[in-house]
LOTORKOL-459073 format. One line per 8 residues: number of its first residue (from 1); their letters; for each residue x, y, z of N, C-alpha, C. Coordinates in Angstrom, 1 decimal, decimal comma. Example, Ala and Ser with C-alpha at 12.3 -4.5 7.8 and 13.67 -1.06 7.14 Angstrom:
// LOTORKOL-459073
1	AS	13,2:-5,7:7,8:12,3:-4,5:7,8:13,2:-3,3:7,8  12,8:-2,2:7,1:13,7:-1,1:7,1:12,9:0,0:7,9
//
This chain:
// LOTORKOL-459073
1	XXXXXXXX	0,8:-1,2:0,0:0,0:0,0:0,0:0,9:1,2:0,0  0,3:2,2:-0,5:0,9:3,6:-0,4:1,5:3,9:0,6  2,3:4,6:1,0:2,3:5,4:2,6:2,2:6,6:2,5  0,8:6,7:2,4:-0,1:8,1:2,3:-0,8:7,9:3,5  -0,6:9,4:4,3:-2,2:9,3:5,9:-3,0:10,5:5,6  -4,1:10,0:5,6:-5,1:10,8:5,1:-6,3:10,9:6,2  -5,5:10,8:7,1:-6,3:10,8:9,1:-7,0:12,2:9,0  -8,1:12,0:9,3:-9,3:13,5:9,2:-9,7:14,1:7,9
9	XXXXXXXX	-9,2:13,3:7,0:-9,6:13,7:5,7:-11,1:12,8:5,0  -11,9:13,7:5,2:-13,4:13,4:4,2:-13,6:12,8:3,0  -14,4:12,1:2,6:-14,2:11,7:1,1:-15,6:11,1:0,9  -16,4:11,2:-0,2:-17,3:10,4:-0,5:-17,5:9,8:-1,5  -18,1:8,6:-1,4:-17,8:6,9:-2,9:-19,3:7,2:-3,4  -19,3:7,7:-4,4:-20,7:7,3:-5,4:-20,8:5,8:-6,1  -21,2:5,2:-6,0:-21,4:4,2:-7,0:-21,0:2,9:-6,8  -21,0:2,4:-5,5:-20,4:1,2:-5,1:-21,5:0,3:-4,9
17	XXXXXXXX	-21,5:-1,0:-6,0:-22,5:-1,9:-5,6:-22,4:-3,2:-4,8  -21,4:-3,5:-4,9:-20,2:-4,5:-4,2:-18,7:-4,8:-4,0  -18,4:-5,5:-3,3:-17,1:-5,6:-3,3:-16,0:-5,5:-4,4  -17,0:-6,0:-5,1:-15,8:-6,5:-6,7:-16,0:-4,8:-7,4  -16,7:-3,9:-6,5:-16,8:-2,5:-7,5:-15,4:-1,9:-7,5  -15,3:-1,0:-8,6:-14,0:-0,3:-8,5:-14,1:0,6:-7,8  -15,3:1,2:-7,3:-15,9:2,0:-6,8:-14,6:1,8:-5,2  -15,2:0,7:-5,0:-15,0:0,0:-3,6:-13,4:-0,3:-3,2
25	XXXXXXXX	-12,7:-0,7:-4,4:-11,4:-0,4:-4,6:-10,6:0,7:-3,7  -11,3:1,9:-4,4:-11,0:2,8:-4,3:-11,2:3,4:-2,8  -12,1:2,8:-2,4:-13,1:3,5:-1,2:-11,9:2,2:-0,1  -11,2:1,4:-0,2:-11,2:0,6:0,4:-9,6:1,1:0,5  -8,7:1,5:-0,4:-7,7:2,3:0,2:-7,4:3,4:0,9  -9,1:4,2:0,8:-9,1:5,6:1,0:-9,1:5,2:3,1  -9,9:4,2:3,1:-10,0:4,1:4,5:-9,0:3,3:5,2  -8,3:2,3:4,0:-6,9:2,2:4,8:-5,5:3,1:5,4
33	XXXXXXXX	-6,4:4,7:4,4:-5,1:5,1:4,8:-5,4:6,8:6,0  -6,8:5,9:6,3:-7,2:6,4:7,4:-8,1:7,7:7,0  -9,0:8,0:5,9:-9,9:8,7:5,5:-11,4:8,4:6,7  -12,0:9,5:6,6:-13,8:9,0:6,9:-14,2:9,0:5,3  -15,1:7,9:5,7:-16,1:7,7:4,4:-17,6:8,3:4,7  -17,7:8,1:3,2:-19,4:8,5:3,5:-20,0:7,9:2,1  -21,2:7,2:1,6:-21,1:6,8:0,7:-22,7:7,0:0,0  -23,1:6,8:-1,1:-24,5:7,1:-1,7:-24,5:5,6:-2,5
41	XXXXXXXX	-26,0:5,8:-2,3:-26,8:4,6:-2,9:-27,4:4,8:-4,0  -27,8:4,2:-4,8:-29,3:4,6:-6,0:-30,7:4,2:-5,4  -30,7:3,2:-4,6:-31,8:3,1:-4,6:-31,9:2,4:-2,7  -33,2:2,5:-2,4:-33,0:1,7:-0,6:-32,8:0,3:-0,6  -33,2:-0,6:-2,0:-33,0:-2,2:-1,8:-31,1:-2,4:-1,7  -30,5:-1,2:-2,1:-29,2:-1,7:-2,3:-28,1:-1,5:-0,9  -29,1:-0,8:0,0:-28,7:0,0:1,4:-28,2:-1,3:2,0  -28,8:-2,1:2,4:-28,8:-3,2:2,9:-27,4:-3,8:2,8
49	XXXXXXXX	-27,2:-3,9:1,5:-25,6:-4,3:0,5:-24,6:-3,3:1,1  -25,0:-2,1:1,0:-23,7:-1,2:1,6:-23,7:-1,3:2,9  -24,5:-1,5:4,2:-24,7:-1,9:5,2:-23,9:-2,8:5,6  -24,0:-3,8:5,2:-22,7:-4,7:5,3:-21,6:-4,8:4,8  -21,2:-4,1:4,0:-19,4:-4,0:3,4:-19,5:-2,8:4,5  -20,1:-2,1:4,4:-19,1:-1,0:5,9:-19,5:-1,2:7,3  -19,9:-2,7:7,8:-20,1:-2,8:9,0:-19,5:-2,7:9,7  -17,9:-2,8:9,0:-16,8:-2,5:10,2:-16,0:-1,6:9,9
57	XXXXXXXX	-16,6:-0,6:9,6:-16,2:1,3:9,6:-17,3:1,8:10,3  -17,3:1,7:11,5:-17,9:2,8:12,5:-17,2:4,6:12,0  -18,7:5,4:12,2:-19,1:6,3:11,2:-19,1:6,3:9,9  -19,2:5,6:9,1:-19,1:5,6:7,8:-20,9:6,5:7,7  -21,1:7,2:7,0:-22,3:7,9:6,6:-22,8:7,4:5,4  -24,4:6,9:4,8:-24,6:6,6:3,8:-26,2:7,8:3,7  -26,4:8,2:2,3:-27,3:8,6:1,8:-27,4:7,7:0,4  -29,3:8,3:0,5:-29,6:7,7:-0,6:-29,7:8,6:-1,6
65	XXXXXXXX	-29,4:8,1:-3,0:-29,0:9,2:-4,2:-29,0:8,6:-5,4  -30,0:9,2:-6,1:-30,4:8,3:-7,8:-29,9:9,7:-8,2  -28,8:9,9:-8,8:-28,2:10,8:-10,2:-29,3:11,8:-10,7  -30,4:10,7:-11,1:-31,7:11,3:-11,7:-32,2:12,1:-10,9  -32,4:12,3:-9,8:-33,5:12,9:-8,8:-32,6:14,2:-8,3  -32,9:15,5:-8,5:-32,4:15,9:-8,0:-32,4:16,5:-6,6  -33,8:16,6:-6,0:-34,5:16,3:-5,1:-33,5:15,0:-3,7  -33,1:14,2:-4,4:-32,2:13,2:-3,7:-30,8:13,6:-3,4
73	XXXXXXXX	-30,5:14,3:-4,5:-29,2:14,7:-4,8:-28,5:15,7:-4,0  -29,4:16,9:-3,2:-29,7:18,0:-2,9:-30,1:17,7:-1,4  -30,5:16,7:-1,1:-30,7:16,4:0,0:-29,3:15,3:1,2  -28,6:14,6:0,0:-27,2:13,8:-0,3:-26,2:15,4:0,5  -26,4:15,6:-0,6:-25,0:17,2:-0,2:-25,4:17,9:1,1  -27,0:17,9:1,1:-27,2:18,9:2,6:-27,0:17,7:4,0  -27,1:16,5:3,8:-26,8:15,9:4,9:-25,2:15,9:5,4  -24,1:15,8:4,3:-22,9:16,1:4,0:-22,6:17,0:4,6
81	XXXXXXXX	-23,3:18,4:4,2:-22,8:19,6:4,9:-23,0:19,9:6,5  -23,7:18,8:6,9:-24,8:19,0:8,0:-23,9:18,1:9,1  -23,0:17,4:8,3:-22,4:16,0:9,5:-21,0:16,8:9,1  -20,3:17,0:8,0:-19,3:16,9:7,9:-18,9:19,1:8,1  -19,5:19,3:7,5:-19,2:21,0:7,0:-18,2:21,0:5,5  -17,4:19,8:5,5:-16,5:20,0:4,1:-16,2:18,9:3,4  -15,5:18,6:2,4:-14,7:17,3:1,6:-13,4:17,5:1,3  -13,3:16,6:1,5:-11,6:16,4:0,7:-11,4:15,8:-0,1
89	XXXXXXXX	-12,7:15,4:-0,8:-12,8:14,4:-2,1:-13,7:13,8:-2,3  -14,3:13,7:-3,7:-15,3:12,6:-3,9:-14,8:11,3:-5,2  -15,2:10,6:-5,1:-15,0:9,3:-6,1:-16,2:8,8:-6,6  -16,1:8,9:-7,9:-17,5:9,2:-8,9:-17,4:7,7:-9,6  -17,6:6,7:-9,5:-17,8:5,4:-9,9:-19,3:5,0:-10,4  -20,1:6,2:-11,5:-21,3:5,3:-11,5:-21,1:5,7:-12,9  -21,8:4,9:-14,0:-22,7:4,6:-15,0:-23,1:3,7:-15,5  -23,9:4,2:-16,7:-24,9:2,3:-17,0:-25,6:3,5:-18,4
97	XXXXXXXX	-26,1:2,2:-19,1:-26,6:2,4:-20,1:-27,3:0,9:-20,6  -28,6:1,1:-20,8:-29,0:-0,3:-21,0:-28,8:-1,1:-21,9  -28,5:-2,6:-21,8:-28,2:-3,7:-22,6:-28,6:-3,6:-23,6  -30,0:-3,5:-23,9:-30,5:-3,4:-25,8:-29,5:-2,7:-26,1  -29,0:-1,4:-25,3:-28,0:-0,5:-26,6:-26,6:-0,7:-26,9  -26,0:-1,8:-26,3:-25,0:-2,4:-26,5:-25,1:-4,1:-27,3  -26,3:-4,4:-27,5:-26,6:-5,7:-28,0:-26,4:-5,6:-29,5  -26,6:-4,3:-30,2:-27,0:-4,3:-31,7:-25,7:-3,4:-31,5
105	XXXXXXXX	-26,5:-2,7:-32,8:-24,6:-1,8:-33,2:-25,4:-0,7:-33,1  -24,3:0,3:-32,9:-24,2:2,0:-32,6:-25,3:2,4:-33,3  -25,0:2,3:-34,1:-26,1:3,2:-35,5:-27,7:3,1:-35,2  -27,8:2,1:-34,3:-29,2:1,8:-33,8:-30,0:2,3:-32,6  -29,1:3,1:-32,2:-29,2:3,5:-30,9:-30,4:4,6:-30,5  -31,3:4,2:-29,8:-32,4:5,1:-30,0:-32,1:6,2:-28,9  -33,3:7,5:-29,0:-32,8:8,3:-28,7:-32,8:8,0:-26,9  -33,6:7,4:-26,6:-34,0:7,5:-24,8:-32,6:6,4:-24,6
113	XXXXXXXX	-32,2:5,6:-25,0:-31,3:4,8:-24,5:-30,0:5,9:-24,4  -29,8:6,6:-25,7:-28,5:7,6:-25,5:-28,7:8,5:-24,8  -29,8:9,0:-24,2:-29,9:10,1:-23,4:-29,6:9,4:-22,0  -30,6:8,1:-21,5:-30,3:7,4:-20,1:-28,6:7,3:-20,2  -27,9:6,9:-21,2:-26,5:6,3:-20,8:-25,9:8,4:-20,6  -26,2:9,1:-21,3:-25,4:10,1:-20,9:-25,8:11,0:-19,9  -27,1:11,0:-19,5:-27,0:11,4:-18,0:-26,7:10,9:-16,6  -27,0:9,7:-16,9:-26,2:9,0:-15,5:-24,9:9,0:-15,8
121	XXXXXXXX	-23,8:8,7:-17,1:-22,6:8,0:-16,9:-21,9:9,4:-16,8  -22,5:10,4:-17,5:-21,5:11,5:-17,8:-21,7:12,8:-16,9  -23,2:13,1:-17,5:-23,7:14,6:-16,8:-24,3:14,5:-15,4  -23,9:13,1:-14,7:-24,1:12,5:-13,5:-22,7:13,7:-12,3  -21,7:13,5:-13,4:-20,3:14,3:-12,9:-20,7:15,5:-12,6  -21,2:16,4:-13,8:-21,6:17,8:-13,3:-22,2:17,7:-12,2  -23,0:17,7:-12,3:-24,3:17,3:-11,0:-23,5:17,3:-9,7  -22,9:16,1:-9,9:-22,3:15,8:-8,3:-21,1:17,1:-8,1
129	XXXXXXXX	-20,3:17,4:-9,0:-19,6:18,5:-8,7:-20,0:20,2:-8,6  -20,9:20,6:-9,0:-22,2:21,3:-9,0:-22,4:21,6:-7,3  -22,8:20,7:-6,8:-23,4:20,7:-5,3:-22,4:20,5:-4,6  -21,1:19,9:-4,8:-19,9:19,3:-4,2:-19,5:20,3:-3,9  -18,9:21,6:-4,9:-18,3:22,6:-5,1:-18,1:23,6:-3,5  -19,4:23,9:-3,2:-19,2:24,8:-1,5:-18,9:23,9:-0,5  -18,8:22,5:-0,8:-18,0:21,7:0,4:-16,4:21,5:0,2  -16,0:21,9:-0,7:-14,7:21,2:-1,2:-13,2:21,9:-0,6
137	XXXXXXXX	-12,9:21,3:-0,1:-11,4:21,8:1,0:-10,5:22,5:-0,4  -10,0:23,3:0,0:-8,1:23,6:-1,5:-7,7:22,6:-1,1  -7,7:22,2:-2,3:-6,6:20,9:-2,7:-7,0:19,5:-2,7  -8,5:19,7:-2,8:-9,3:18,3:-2,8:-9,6:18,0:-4,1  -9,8:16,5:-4,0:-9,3:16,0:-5,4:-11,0:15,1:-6,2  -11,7:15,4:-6,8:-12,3:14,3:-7,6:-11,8:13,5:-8,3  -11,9:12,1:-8,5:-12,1:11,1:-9,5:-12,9:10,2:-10,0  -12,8:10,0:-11,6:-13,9:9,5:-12,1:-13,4:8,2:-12,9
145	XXXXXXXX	-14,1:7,3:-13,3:-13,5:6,2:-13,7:-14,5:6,1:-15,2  -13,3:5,8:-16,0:-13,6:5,9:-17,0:-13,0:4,6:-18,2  -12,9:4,3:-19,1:-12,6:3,5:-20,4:-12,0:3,6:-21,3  -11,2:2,8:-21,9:-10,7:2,7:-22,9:-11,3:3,3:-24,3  -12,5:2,9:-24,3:-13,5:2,9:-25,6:-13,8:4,5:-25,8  -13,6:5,3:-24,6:-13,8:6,4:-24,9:-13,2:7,1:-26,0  -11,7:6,6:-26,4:-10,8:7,0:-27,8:-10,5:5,9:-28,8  -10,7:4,7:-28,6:-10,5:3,6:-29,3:-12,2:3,0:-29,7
153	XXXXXXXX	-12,6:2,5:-30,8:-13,4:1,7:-31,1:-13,4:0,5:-29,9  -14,1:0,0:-29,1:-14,2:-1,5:-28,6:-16,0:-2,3:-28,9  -15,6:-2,5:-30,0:-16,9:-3,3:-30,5:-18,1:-3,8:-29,2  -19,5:-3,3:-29,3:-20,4:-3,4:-27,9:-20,4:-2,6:-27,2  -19,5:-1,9:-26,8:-19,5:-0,9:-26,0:-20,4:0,3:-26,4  -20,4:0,2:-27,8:-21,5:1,4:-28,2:-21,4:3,1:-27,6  -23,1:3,1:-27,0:-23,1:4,1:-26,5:-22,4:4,4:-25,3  -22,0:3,8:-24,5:-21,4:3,9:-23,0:-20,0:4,5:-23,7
161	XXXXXXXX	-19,6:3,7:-24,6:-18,2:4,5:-25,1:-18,3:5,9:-25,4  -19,5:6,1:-26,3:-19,8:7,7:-26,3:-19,8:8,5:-25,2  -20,3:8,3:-24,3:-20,9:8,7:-22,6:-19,8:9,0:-21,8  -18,7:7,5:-22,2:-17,2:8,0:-21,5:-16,7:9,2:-21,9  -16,5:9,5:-23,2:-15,9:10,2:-24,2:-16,1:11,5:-23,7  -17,4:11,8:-23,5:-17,8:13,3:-22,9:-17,4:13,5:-21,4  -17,3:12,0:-20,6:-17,0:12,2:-19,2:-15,6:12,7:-19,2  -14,8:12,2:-20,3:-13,6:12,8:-20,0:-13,2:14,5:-20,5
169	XXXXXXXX	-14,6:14,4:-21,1:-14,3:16,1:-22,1:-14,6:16,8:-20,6  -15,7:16,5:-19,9:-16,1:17,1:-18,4:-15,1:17,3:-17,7  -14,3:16,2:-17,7:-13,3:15,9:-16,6:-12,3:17,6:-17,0  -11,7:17,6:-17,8:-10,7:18,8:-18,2:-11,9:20,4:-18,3  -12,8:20,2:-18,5:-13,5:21,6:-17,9:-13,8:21,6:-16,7  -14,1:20,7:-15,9:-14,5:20,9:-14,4:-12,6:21,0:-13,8  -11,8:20,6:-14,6:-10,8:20,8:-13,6:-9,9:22,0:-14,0  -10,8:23,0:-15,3:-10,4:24,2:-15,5:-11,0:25,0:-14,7
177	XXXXXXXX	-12,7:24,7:-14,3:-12,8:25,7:-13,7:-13,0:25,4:-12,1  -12,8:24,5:-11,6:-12,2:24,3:-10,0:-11,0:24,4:-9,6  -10,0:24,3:-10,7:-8,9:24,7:-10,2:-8,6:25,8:-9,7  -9,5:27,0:-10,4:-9,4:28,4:-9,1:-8,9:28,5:-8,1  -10,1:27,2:-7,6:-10,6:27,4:-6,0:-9,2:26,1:-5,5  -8,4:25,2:-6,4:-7,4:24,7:-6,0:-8,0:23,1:-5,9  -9,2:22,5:-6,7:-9,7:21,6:-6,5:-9,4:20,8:-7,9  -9,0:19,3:-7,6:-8,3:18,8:-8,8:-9,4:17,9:-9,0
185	XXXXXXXX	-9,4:17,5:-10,3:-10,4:16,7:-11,0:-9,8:15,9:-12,2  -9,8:14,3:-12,1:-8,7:13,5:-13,1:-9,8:12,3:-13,0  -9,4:11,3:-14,0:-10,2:10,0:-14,7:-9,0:9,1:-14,3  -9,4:7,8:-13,9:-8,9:6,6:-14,0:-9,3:5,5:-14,7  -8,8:5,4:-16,2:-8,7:4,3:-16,9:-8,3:3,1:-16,7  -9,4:2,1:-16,2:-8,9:0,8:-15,9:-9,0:-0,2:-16,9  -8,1:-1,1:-17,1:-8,2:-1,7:-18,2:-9,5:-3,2:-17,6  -10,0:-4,0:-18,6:-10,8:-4,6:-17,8:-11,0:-5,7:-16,3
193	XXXXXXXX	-11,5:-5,2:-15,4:-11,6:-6,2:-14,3:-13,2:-6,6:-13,8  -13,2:-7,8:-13,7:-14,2:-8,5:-13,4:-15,1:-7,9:-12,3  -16,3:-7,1:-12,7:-16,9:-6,7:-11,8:-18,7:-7,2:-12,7  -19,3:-6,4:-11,6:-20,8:-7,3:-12,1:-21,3:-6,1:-13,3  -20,8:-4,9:-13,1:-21,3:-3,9:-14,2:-20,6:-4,4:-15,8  -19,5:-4,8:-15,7:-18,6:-5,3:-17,3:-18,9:-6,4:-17,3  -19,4:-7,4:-16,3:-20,1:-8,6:-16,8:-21,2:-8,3:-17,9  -22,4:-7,6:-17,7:-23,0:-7,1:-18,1:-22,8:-6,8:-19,4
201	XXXXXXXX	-22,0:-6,5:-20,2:-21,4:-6,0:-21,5:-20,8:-6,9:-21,9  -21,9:-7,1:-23,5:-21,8:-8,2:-24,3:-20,2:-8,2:-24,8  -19,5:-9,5:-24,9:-18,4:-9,6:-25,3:-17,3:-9,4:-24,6  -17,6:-8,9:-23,2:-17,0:-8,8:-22,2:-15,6:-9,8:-21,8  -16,7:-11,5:-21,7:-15,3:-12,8:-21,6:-14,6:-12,8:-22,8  -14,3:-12,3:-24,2:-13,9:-12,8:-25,0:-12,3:-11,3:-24,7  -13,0:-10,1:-24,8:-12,1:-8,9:-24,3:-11,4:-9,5:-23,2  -11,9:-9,6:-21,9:-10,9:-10,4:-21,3:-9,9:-11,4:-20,9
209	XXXXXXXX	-10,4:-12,4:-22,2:-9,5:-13,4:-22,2:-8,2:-13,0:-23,2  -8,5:-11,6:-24,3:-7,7:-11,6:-25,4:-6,5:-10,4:-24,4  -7,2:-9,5:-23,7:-6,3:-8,5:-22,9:-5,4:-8,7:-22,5  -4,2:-9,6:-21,5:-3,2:-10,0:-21,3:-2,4:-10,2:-22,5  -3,1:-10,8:-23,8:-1,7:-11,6:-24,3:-1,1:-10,1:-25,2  -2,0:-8,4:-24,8:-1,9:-7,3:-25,8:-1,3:-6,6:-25,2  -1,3:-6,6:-23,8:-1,0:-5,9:-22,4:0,7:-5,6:-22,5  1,4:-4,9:-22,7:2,9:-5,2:-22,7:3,5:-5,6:-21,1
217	XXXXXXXX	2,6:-5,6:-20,0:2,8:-6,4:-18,8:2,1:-8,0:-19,3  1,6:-8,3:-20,0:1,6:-9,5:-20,3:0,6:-10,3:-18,9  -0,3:-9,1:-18,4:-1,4:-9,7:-17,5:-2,7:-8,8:-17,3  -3,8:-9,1:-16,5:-4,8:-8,4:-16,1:-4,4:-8,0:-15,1  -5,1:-6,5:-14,7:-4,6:-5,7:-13,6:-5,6:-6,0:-12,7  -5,4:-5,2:-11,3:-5,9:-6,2:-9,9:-6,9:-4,7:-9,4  -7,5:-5,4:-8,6:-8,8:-4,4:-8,2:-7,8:-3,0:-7,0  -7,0:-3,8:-6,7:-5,9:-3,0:-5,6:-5,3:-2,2:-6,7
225	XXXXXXXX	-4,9:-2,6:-7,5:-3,9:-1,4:-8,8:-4,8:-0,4:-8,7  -6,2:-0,8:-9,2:-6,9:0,4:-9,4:-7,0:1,1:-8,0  -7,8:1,1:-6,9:-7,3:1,3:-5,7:-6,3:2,1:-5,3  -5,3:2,3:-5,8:-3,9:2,7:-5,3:-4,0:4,0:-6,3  -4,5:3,5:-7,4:-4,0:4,8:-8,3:-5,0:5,9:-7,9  -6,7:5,4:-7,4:-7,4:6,6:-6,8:-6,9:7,4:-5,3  -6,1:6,5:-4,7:-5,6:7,0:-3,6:-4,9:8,0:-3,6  -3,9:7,7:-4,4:-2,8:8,7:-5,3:-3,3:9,6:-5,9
233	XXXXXXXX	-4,0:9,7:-6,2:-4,7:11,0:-6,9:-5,3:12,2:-6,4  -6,3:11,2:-5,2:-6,7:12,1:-4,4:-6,6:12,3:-2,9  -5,0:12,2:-3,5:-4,1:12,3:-1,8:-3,2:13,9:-2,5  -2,7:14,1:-1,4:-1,3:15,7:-1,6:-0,1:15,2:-2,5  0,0:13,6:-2,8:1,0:13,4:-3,8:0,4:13,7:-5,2  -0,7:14,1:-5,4:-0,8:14,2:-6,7:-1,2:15,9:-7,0  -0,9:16,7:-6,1:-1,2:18,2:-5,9:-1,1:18,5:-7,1  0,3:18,0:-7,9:-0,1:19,1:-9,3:-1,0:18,4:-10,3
241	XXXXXXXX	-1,4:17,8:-10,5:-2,0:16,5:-11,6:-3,8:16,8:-11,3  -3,8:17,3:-13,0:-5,6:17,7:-13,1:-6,0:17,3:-14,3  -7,3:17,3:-14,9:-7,5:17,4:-16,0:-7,1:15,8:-16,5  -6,4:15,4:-15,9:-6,1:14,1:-16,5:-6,5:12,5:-16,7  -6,4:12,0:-17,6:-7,1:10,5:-18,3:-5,9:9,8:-17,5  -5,8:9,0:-16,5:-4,4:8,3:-16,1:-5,0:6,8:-15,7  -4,0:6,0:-16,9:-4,4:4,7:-17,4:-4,1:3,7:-16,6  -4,2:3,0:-16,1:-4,2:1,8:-15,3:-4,4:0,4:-15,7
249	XXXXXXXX	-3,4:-0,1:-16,9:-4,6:-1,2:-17,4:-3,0:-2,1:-18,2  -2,0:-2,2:-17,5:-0,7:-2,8:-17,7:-0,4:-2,9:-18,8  -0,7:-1,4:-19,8:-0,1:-0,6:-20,6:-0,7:-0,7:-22,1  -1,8:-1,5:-22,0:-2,9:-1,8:-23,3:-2,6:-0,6:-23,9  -3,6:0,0:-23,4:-3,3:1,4:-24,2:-2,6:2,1:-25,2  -0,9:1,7:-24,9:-0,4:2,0:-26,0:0,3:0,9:-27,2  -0,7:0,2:-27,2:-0,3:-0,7:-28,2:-1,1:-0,2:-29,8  -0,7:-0,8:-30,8:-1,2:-0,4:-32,1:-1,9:-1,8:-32,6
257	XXXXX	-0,8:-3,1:-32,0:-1,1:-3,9:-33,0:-0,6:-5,0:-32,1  -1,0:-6,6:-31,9:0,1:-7,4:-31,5:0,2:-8,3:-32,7  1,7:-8,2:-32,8:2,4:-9,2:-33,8:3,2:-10,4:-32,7  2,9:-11,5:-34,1:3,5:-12,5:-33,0:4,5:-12,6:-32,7  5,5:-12,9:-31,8:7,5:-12,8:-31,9:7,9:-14,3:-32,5
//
């Protein structure tokens, strides 16, 4: 683990549905390295689920929060302000876009499916940073997790690829204009890991079985990699670093082509 202490420092996990979340990754270094948590739900069947991954973080704070509602949303941040008065970070781990729109090809994509995938995956970020903004300490950091597909074609991914694509255009204007105030805002590109949301996404086992042999680490990366690099980010070692796509996926990314040796 890092040797980052982040003792009295605030942070809140959007989007955690279980253990295998990256969300949770994330949320699970932040409190090893001695953060308070606080976390949001979408809906009250899933409370129960978060109830027990933080049974053993006494004070962990949860609200309930559907993206969509703003009503919810609004009530999320005033409980925040109400227990905490401030943040020192939030970690933005939600989107979705429904299966029909990844089952067929892009060009088919109707209009209510591309609207549902880009308000929750993308304009979900404004929103939360929007309301975040009068809580946010100098030098507090957002991150958002984001995709490969956002610049590369990845067949299936479809519209969610589009969705990313804009979350990262968000990412470099919200961290133009919070930087003012000294608040950083960066994406974490993970390359694929087994969680129940990329189950979900058709063609999923075949991407992950082809990823290692393309990987120039020559493996799949681990839910802790991811983990480490959100900790880093939105700890004081990453003070100068904004605006930024920062990849985590044992170097896929910069390949062109694999030829055989």
């Amino acid at each position: 683990m890092l040797n980052i202490d982040l003792s009295g420092k605030k942070y809140l996990v959007m989007g955690v549905a279980n253990k295998r979340s990256l969300g949770w990754a994330i949320a699970d270094q932040l409190r090893a390295a001695g953060a308070d948590l606080a976390f949001t739900y979408q809906a009250e069947r899933l409370r129960d689920d978060l109830e027990k991954l933080t049974a053993d973080q006494p004070g962990t704070l949860l609200y309930q929060a559907d993206v969509t509602n703003e009503e919810e949303l609004e009530q999320a941040f005033a409980g925040l302000e109400e227990s905490w008065g401030t943040l020192d970070g939030i970690v933005h781990a939600i989107a979705f876009a429904p299966r029909e729109a990844m089952e067929g090809r892009y060009i088919d994509t109707t209009r209510e499916h591309w609207l549902t995938a880009f308000e929750i995956s993308a304009y979900s970020l404004v929103a939360v940073a929007k309301r975040a903004e009068p809580l946010l300490n100098e030098g507090a950091g957002i991150v958002t997790l984001t995709y490969y597909a956002a610049e590369k074609v990845v067949p299936k991914y479809n519209v969610m690829a589009i969705a990313k694509s804009a979350l990262e255009a968000s990412v470099r204007y919200l961290a133009y204009e919070l930087g003012k105030k000294g608040v950083r805002v960066n994406a974490v590109s993970a390359g694929p890991a087994r969680t129940v949301a990329a189950r979900s996404i058709p063609g999923f086992t075949t991407l992950y079985k082809q990823f290692a042999d393309v990987a120039p680490l020559g493996r799949h990366i681990t839910h802790e990699e991811v983990g480490q690099l959100g900790l880093f980010l939105l700890s004081p070692m990453a003070s100068g670093i904004t605006g930024e796509v920062v990849y985590v996926d044992a170097g896929y990314h910069a390949m062109g082509m694999e030829i055989p040796a």
